[in-house]
C-alpha positions in Angstrom: 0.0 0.0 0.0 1.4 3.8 -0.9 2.3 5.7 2.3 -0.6 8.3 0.9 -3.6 5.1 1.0 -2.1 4.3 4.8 -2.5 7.6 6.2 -6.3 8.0 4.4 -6.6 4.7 5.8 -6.1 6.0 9.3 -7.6 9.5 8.4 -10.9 7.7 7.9 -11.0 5.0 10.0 -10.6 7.7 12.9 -13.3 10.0 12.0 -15.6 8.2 14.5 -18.6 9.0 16.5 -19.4 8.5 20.2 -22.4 6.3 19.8 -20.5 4.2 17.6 -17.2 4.3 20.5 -20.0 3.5 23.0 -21.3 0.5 21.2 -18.2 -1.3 20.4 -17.1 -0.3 24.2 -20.2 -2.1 25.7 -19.4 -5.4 23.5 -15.9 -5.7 23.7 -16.2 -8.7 26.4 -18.7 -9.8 24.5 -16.6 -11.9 22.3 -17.2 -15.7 21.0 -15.1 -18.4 19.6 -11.6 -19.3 19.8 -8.7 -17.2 21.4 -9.4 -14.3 23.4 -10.3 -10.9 21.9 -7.7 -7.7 22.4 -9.8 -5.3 21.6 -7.4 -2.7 22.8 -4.8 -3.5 20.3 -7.5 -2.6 17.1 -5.3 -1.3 14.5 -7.1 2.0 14.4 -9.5 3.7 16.2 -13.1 2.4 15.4 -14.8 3.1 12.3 -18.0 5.3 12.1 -21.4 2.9 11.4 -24.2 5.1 10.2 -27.9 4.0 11.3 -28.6 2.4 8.2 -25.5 0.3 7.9 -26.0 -1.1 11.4 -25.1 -4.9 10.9 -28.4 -6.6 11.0 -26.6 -9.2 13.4 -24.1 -9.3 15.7 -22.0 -12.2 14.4 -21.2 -14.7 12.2 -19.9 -18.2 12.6 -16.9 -18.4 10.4 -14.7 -21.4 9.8 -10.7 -21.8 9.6 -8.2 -24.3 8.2 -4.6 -24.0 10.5 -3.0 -22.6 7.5 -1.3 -19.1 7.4 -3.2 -17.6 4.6 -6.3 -17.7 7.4 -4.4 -14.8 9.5 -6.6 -12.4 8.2 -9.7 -13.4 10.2 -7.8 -14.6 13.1 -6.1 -11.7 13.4 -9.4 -10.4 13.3 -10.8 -11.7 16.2 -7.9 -11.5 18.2 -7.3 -7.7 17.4 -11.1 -6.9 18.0 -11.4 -6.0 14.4 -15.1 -7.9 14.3 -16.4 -5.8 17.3 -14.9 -2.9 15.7 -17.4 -3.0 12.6 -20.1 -3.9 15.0 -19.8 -7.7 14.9 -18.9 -8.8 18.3 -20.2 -12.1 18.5 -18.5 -13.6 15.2 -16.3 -16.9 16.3 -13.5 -18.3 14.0 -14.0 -22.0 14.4 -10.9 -24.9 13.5 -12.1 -26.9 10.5 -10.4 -30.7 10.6 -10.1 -30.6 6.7 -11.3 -28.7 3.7 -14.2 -31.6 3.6 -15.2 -30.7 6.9 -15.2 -27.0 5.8 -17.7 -28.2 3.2 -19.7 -30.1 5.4 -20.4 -27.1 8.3 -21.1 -24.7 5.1 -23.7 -26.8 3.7 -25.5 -27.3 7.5 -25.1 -23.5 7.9 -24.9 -22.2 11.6 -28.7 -22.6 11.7 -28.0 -26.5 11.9 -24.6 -26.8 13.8 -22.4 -25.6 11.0 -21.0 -22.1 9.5 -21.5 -19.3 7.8 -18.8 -18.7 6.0 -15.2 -19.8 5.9 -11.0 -18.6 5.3 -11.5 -21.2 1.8 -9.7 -22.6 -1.1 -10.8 -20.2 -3.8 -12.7 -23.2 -6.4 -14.8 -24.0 -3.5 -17.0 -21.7 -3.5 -17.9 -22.6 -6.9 -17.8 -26.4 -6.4 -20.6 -26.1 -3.8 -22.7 -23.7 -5.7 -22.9 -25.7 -8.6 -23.5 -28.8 -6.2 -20.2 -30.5 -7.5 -18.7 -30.9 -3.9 -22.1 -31.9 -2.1 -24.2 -34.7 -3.8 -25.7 -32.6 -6.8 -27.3 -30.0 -4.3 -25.8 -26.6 -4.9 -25.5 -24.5 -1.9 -25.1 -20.8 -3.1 -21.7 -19.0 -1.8 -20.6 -16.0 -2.5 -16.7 -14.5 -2.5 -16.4 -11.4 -0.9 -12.2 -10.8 -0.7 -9.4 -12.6 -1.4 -7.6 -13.3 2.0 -3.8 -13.5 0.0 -1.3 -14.4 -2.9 1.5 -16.5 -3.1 2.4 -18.9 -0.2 2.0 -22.3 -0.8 5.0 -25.3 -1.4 5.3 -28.0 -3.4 7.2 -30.6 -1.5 9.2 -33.7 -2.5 10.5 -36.6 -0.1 13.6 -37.3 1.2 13.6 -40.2 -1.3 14.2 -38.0 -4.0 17.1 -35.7 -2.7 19.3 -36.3 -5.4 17.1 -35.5 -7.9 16.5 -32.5 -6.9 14.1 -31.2 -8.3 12.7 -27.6 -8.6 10.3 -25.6 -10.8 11.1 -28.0 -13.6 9.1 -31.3 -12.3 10.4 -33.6 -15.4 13.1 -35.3 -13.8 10.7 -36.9 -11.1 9.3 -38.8 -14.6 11.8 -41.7 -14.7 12.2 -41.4 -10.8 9.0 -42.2 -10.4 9.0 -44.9 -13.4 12.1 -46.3 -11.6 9.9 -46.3 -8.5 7.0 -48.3 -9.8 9.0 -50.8 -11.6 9.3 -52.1 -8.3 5.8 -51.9 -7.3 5.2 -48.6 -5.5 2.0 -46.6 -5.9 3.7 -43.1 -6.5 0.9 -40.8 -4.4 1.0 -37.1 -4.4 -1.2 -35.7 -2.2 -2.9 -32.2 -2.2 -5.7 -30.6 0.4 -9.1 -31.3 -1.8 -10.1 -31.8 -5.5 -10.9 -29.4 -7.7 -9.0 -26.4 -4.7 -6.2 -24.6 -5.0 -3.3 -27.1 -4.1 -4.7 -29.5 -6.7 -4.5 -26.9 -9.5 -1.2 -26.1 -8.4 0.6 -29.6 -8.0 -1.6 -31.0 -11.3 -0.2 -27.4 -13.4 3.8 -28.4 -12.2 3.6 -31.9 -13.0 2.2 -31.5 -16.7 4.4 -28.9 -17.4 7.3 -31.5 -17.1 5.7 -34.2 -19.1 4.0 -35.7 -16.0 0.6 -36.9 -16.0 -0.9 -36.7 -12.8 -4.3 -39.0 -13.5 -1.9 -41.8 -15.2 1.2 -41.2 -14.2 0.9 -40.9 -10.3 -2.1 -41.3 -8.0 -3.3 -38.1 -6.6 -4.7 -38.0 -3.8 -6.3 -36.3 -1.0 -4.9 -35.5 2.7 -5.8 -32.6 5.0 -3.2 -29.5 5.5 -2.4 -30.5 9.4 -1.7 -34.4 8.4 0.7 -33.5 4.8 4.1 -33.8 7.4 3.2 -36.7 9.3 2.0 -38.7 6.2 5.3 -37.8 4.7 7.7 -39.2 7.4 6.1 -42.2 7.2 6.7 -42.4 3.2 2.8 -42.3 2.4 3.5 -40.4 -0.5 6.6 -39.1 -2.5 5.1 -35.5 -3.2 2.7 -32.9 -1.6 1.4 -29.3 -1.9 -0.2 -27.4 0.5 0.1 -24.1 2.1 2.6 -22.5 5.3 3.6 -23.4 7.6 3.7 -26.8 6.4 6.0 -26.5 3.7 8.9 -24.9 6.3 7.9 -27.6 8.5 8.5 -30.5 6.1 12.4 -28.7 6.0 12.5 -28.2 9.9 11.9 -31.5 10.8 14.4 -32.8 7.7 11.4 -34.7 6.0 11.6 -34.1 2.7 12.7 -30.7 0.6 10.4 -27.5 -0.7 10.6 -28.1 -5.1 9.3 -24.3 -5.3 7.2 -21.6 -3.3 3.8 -20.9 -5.3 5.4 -17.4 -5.9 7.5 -18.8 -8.0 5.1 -21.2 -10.3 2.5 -18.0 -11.0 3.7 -14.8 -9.6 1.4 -13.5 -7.1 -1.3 -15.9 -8.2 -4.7 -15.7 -5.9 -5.1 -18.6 -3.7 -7.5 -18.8 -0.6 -10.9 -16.5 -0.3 -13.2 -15.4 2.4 -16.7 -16.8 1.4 -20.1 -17.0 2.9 -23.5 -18.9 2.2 -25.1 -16.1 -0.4 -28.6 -16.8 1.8 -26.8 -15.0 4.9 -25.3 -12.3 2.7 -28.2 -11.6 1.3 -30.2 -12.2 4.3 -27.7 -9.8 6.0 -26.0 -7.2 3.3 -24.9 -4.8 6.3 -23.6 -7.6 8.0 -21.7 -9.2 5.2 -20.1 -5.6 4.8 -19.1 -5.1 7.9 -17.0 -8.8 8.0 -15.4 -7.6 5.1 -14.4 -4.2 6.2 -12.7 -6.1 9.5 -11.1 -8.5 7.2 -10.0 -5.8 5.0 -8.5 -4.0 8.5 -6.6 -7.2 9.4 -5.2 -7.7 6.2 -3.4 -3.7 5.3 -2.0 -5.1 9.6 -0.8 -8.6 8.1 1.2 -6.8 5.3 3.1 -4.2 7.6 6.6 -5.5 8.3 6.9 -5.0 11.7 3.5 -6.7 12.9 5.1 -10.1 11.3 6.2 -11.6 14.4 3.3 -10.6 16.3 1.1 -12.2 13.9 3.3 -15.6 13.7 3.2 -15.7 17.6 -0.5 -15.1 17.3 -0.7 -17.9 14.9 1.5 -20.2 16.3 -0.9 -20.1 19.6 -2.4 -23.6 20.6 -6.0 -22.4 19.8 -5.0 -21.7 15.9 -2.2 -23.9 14.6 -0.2 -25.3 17.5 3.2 -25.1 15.7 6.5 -23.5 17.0 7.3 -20.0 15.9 10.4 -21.3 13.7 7.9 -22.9 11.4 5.6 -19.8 10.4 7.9 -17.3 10.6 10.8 -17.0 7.9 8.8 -17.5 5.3 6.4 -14.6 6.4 9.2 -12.6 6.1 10.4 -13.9 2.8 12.9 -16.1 3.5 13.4 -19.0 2.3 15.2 -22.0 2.9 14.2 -25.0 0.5 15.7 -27.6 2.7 18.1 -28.8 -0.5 20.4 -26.2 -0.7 18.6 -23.7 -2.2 18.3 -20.6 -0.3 16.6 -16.7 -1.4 15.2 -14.0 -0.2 12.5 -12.7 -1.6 9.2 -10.6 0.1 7.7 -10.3 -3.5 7.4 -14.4 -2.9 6.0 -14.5 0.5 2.0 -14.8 1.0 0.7 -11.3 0.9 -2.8 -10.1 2.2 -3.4 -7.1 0.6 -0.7 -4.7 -1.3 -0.5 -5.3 -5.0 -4.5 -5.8 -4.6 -4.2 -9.0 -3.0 -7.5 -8.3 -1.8 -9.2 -8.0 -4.4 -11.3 -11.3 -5.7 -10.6 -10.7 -9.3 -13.0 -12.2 -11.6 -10.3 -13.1 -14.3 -8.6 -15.2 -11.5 -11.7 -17.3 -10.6 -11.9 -17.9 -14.6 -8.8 -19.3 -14.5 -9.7 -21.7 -11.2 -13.2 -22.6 -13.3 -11.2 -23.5 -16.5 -8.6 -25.5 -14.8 -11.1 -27.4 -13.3 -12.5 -28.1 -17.0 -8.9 -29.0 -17.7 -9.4 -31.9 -15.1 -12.2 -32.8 -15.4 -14.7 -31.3 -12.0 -16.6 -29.0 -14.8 -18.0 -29.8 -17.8 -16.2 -27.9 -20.8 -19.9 -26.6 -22.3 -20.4 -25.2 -18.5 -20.6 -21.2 -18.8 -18.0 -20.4 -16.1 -18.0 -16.3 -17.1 -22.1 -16.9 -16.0 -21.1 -19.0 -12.5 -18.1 -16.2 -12.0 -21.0 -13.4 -12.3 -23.1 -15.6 -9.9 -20.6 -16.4 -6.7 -17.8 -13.5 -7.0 -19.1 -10.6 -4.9 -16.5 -8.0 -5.9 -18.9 -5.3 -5.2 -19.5 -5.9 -1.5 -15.0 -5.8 -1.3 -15.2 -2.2 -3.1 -18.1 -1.0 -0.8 -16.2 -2.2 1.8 -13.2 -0.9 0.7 -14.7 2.7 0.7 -15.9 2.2 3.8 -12.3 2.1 5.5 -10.7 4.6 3.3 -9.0 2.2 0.9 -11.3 3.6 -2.1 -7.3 4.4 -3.9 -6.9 0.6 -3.7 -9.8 -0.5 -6.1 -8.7 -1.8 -8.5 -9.5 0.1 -12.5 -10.8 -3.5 -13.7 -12.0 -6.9 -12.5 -9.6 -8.8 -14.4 -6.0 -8.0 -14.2 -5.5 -8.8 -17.5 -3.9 -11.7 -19.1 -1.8 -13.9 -16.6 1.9 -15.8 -17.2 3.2 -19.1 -16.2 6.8 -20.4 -14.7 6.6 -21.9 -17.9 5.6 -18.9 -20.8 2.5 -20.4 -20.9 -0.6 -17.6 -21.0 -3.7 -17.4 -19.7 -5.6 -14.7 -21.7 -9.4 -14.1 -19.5 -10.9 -12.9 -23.1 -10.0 -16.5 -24.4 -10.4 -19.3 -21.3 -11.2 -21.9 -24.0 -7.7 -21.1 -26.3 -5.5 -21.1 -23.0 -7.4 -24.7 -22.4 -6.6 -25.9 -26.1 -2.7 -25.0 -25.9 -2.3 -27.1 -23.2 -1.2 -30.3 -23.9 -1.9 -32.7 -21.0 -5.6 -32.4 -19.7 -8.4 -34.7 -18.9 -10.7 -33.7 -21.5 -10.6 -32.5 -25.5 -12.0 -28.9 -26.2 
């Protein structure tokens, strides 16, 4: 963010009323879920919430995976940000697995479950379009990205002399070698059809290696990717911090890449909700957003990094030493096979270079990867279903609302998008990108 947004930032966020300092003072104890509120360390005074934005609730039930890119709405709730906007009550509940994230969204809070959830950005579309939960779509909307960059793509210790980095094609005859001798090679990534899949499924075929015939892919939870690979469950992994530092701390296996460097600054997780509660609560929806918005310009200072990574590394949120979150929130890395850099261009961001901002040209890409592989049809009309779920508006509203109006984006598509590899992904042409590409589960 320019020095010039920051200080309208603070400008505005300070012009408050006394009502509004009243209301927030009454509910600051007020404060569910996990962790304990510090509503005294807000990053700016409160904001002003005229009578007819008044949230038309007092909280939300939102749902977490122990992941880093999910510091935005912990941080959140520990920093009082919810309360702030006038939604005290709103809890930040641990998910066991992206499944399980699925599972409390479709039940809603109304029957034991959530309202919305830190989320792999495909989901969202997967359960609207009822591809994730039996044929019964469940309308979400995205209202912010919560960060870029961030996630790993890991190899085993079994493979430390190949070593392996962006280029994936020398694992090919490794992994021949390997099941010329009868082992299932298994990579594993968080949930079909997210984010992790997209990314481990894109490395692999770039090298010549098709991950539906080639490997077996398969599906493990972010917390469990370590532990499955000490015990030589499978040769290759992504998934997102800290558990692609940790995999090189505990001298498991090596990091191939960070994201960063696969798709620079490519979108990854999103803050969505059911669209029934969004609709059934616009001021309320807003108001999440704007706290979100708050925690993520405090993520992206410098010197709150080790604040948040202490935060994080608490035992109600990831339960992971300090050493494991925080070099690589601070850009350094250390691949665990020699390769060092430092980089903060590389390390998950929550909100300069408009890493905010749910552009729609970025959920096309998701939708027509996941025609690539085969979760969507290719006659499905993704630039409809992007239109549908991808709440943009509600992010600029909210946006205004804090004083960030100079960080809205021009455009809701950033325009066309380049790979590790050269290869392009033009938003104007989804379907041309799709026919270049020469390993994919279907024929367009």
């Amino acid at each position: 963010m320019s020095n010039l947004s920051r200080r309208k930032f603070i400008v505005t966020a300070g012009a408050t009323t006394a009502a509004t300092l009243f209301m927030h003072a009454c509910s600051s104890n007020n404060q569910g879920g996990a962790g304990q509120a510090d509503n005294s360390a807000s990053t700016t005074a409160p904001g002003p919430v005229a009578a007819a934005d008044t949230p038309e609730v007092a909280g939300a039930k939102l749902g977490f995976i122990a992941l880093t890119d999910a510091a935005p709405l912990i941080i959140a709730r520990e920093k009082g940000l919810f309360a702030k906007y006038g939604m005290p009550e709103t809890t930040v509940e641990k998910q066991a697995s992206w499944g399980a994230t699925r599972d409390n969204l479709v039940l809603g809070s109304g029957g034991g479950g959530i309202d919305g959830a830190h989320i792999l950005t495909p989901m969202p579309y997967l359960i609207s379009s009822g591809k994730v939960t039996d044929g019964k779509p469940v309308p979400m909307y995205i209202l912010a990205r919560l960060n870029v960059n961030g996630q790993g793509i890991q190899i085993a210790n079994t493979y430390q002399d190949v070593k392996v980095s962006l280029d994936s094609s020398p694992l090919k005859a490794a992994f021949a070698q390997q099941k010329s001798s009868g082992r299932d090679i298994k990579v594993a990534m968080t949930f079909p059809g997210g984010t992790h899949d997209m990314w481990i499924r894109y490395w692999l075929a770039a090298g010549g290696i098709n991950p539906d015939t080639d490997v077996s892919t398969i599906t493990v939870p972010p917390p469990q990717m370590v532990a499955n690979v000490k015990v030589g469950a499978m040769e290759a992994f992504c998934v997102g911090e800290p558990w692609p530092l940790q995999t090189v701390n505990q001298n498991v296996g090596y990091n191939a890449l960070t994201t960063g460097e696969l798709w620079r600054d490519h979108p990854e997780k999103a803050f969505a909700m059911r669209a029934d509660w969004v609709d059934q609560n616009p001021n309320a929806a807003k108001a999440l957003t704007m706290a979100v918005q708050e925690a993520q310009i405090w993520c992206d200072q410098m010197e709150n990094k080790e604040e948040m990574c202490d935060i994080l590394a608490k035992r109600e949120w990831f339960k992971v030493p300090v050493s494991d979150i925080l070099d690589r929130s601070k850009g350094i890395f250390d691949f665990g096979n020699g390769r060092t850099l430092e980089d903060t261009t590389l390390m998950q961001t929550y909100w300069d270079r408009a890493a905010s901002y749910p552009y729609k040209s970025h959920d096309l890409w998701f939708l027509t990867e996941n025609i690539r592989w085969g979760y969507f049809k290719p006659e499905e009309d993704i630039t409809a279903l992007v239109d549908q779920v991808n709440r943009e508006d509600i992010w600029r509203e909210a946006a205004k609302a804090i004083g960030q109006e100079a960080a809205i984006p021009a455009s809701t598509s950033r325009g066309v998008e380049t790979f590790f590899d050269g290869v392009t992904f033009d938003p104007e042409d989804p379907m041309g990108y799709l026919k270049s590409l020469k390993i994919k589960k279907v024929e367009v």
